[in-house]
C-alpha positions as CSV (number, residue, x, y, z in Angstrom):
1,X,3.4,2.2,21.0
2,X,5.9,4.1,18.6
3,X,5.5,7.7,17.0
4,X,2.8,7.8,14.9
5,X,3.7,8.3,11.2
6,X,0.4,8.4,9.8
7,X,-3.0,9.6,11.6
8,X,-6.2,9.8,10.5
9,X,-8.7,11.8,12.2
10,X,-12.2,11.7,11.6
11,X,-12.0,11.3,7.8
12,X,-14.7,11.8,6.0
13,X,-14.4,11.2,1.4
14,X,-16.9,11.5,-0.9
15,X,-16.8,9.8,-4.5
16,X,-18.8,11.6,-7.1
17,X,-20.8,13.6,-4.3
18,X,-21.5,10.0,-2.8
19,X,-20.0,9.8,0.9
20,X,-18.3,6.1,1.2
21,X,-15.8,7.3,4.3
22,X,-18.1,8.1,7.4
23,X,-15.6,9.6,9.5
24,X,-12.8,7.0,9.8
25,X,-10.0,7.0,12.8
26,X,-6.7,5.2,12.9
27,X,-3.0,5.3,13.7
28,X,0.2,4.1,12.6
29,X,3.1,3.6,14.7
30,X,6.5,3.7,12.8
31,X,7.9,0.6,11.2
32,X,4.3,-1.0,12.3
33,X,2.4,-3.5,10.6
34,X,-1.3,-2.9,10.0
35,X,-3.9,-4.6,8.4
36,X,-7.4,-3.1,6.5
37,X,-9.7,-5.8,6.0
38,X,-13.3,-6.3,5.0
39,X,-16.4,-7.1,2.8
40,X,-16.5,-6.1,-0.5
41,X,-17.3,-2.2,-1.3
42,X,-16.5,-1.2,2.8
43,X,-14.1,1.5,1.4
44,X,-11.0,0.0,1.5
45,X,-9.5,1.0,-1.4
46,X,-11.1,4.7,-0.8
47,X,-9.1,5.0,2.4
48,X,-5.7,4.1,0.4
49,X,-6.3,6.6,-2.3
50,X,-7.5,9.4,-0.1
51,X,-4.6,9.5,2.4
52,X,-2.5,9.4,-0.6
53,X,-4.0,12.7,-2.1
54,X,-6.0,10.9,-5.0
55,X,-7.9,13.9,-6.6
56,X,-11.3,11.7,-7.7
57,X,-11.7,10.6,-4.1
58,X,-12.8,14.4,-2.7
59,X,-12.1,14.7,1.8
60,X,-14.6,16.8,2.8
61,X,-14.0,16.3,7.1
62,X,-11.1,15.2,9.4
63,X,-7.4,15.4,8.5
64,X,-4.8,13.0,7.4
65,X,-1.5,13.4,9.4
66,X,1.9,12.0,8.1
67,X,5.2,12.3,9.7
68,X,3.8,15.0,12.1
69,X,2.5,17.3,9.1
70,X,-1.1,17.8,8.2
71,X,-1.2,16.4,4.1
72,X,-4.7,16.7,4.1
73,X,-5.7,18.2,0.4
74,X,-1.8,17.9,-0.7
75,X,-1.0,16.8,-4.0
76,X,-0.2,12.9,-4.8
77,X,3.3,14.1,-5.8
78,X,4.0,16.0,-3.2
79,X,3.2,13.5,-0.8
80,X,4.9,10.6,-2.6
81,X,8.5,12.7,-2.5
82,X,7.4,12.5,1.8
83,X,7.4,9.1,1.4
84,X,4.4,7.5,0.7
85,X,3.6,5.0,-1.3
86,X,0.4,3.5,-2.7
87,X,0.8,0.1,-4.6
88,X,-2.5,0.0,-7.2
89,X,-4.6,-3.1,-7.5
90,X,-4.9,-2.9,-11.2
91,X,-1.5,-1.7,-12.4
92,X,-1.8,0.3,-15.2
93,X,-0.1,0.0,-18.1
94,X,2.7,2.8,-19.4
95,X,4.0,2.8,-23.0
96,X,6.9,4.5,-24.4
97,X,8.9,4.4,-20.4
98,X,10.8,1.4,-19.5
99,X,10.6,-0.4,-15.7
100,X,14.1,0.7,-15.2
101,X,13.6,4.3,-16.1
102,X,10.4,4.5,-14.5
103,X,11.8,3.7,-11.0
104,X,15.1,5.6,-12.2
105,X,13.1,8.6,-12.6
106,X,10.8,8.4,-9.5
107,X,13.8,7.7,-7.6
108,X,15.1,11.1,-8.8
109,X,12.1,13.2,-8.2
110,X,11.8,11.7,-4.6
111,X,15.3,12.4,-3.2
112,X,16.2,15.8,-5.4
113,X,19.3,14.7,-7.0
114,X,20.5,12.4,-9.9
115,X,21.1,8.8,-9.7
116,X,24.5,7.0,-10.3
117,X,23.6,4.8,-13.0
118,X,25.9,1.8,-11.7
119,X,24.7,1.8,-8.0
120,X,21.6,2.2,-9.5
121,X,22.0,-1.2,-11.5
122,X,22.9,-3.3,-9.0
123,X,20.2,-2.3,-6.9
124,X,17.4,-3.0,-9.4
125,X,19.1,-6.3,-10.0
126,X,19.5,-7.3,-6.2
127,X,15.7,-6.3,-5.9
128,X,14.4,-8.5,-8.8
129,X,16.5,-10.9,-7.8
130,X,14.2,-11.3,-4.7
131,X,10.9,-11.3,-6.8
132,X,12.6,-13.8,-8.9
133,X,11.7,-11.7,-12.1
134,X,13.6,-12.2,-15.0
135,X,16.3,-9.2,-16.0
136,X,14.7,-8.5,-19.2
137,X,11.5,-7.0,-17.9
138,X,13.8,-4.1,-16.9
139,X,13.7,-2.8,-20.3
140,X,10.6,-3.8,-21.5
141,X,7.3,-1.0,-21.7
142,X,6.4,-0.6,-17.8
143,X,3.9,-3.2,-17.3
144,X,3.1,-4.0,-20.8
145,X,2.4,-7.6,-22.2
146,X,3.5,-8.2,-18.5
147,X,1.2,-10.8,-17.0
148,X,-1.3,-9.8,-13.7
149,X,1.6,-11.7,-11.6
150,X,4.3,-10.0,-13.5
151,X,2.5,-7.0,-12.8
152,X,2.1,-7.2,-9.0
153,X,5.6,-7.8,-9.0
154,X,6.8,-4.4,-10.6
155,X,5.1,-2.6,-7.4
156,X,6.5,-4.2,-4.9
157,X,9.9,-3.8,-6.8
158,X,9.4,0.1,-6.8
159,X,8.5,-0.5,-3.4
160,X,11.9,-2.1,-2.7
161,X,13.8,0.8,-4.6
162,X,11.9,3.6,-3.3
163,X,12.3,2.5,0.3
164,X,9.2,4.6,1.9
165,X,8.4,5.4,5.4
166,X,5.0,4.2,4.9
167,X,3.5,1.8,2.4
168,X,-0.3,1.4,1.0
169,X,-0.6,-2.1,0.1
170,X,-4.1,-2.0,-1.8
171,X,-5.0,-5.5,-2.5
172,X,-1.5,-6.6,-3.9
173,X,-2.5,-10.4,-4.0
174,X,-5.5,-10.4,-5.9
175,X,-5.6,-12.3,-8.7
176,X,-2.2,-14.1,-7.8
177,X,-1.3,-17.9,-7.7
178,X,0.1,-19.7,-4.5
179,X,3.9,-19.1,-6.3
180,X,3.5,-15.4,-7.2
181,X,1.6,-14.6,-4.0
182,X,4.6,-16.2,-1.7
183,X,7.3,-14.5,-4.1
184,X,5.1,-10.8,-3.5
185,X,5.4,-12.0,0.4
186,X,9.1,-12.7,0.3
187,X,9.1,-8.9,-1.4
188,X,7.3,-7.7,1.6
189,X,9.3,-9.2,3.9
190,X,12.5,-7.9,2.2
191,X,11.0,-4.0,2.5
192,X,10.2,-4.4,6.3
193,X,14.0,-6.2,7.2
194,X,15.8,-3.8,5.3
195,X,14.1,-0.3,5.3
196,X,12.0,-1.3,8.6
197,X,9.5,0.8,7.2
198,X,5.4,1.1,8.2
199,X,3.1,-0.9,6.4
200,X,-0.7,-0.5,6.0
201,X,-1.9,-3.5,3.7
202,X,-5.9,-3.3,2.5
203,X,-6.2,-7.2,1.5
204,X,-8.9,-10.2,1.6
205,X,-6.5,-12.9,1.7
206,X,-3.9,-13.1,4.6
207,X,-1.3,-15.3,2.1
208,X,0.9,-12.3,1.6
209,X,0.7,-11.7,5.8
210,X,2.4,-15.0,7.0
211,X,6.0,-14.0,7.1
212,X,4.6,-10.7,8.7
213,X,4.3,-10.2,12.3
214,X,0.7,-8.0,11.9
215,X,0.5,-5.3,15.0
216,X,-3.3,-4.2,14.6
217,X,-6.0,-5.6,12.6
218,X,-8.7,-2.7,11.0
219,X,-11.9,-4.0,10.5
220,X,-13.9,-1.6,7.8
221,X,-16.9,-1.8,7.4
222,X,-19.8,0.5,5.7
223,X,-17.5,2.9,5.6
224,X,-16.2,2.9,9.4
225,X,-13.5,1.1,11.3
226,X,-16.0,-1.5,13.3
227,X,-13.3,-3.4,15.3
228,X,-9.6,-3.3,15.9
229,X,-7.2,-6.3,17.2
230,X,-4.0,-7.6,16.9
231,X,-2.9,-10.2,14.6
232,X,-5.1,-12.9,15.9
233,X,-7.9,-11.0,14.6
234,X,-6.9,-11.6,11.3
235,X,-7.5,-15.2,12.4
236,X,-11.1,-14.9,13.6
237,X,-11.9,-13.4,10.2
238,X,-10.6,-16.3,8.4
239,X,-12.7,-18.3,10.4
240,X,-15.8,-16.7,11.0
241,X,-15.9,-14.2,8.0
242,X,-17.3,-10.7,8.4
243,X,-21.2,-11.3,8.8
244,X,-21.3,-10.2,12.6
245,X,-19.8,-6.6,11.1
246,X,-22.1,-5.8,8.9
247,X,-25.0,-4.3,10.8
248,X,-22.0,-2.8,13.5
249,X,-21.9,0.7,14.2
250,X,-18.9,3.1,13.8
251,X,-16.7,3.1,16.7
């Protein structure tokens, strides 16, 4: 097993004074693979946003570890500029900023220092040349008028311009067609051969996963990690769904 980048120990988040995290445990090697699946309302999403510092979603136990540094109750800026990143399931919509200064910009605050606008160029078009989106959108509002597809795409295009140590995946291929889910996949695939960084992807499908070697499978349940595998677990899932889970204990 490599050095952990990210550990969670014993993580306990409450939402609106209602606990939903019941003391959840895991670890991330570097440049790993992991998976987060399970039924609706388990807490998924709640993991994601508390490791990454979300103010609404209130850690009250355990610690989250990244890079060998406690981040517990750091801000979501501070940890971002570490090298995190959280990909949202609904994208939000941001007038008045373009797609290309957006990333411009966030590229800037995460290393310190100001961008060569040329190199700069050619990166954003290499890296929407791999989501096949069209050149335009790189001057249009971020996200608006863009379609749920288009949308999905623009994360995993920061994604491929930030290059982070560790990326949140929070259901990236909901809502998405067989085409847009394999071009979010080809994406994905891109960020792990060139950055070789660590993934952590919270999904219910397992379309974006197949040009992905997956190293441990998370089972979360009720607020608690209920089983862990490897990739073939992902498999049994498919198959068998999550029914035996949902009366199982913490573990």
């Amino acid at each position: 097993m490599s050095q952990n980048i990210l550990e969670v120990k014993n993580l306990k988040v409450n939402v609106e004074e209602t606990e939903i995290l019941h003391g959840v445990n895991l670890s991330v090697g570097a440049n790993e693979t992991h998976v987060i699946m399970g039924p609706n309302g388990a807490g998924k999403s709640t993991l994601g946003y508390a490791v990454m510092g979300s103010p609404r979603y209130e850690i009250t136990d355990g610690k989250v570890i990244f890079d060998g540094k406690d981040i517990t109750g750091v801000s979501t800026d501070k940890i971002a500029k570490a090298g995190m990143f959280l990909s949202f399931q609904i994208p939000v919509e941001v007038p008045g900023i373009t797609l290309a200064n957006f990333i411009k910009s966030a590229l800037e605050q995460k290393t310190g220092q100001r961008v060569r606008y040329f190199d700069f160029k050619d990166k954003l078009e290499n890296a929407m040349n791999i989501l096949h989106m069209d050149p335009s959108y790189a001057t249009r509002d971020l996200n608006v008028g863009f379609s749920g597809g288009e949308k999905k795409k623009t994360e995993i295009l920061q994604l491929l311009m930030l290059e982070p140590r560790l990326a949140i995946l929070d259901e990236t291929d909901s809502g998405l067609d067989v085409d847009a889910a394999r071009t979010v996949s080809e994406g994905i695939e891109a960020y792990k051969k060139n950055v070789g960084g660590a993934l952590l992807i919270i999904t219910h499908s397992t379309r974006i996963l197949e040009a992905l070697k997956v190293d441990v499978t998370h089972i979360l349940a009720d607020g608690c990690i209920v089983d862990e595998g490897d990739g073939s677990l992902v498999d049994y899932i498919n198959q068998n769904g999550f029914e035996k889970y949902l009366t199982a204990g913490c573990r």
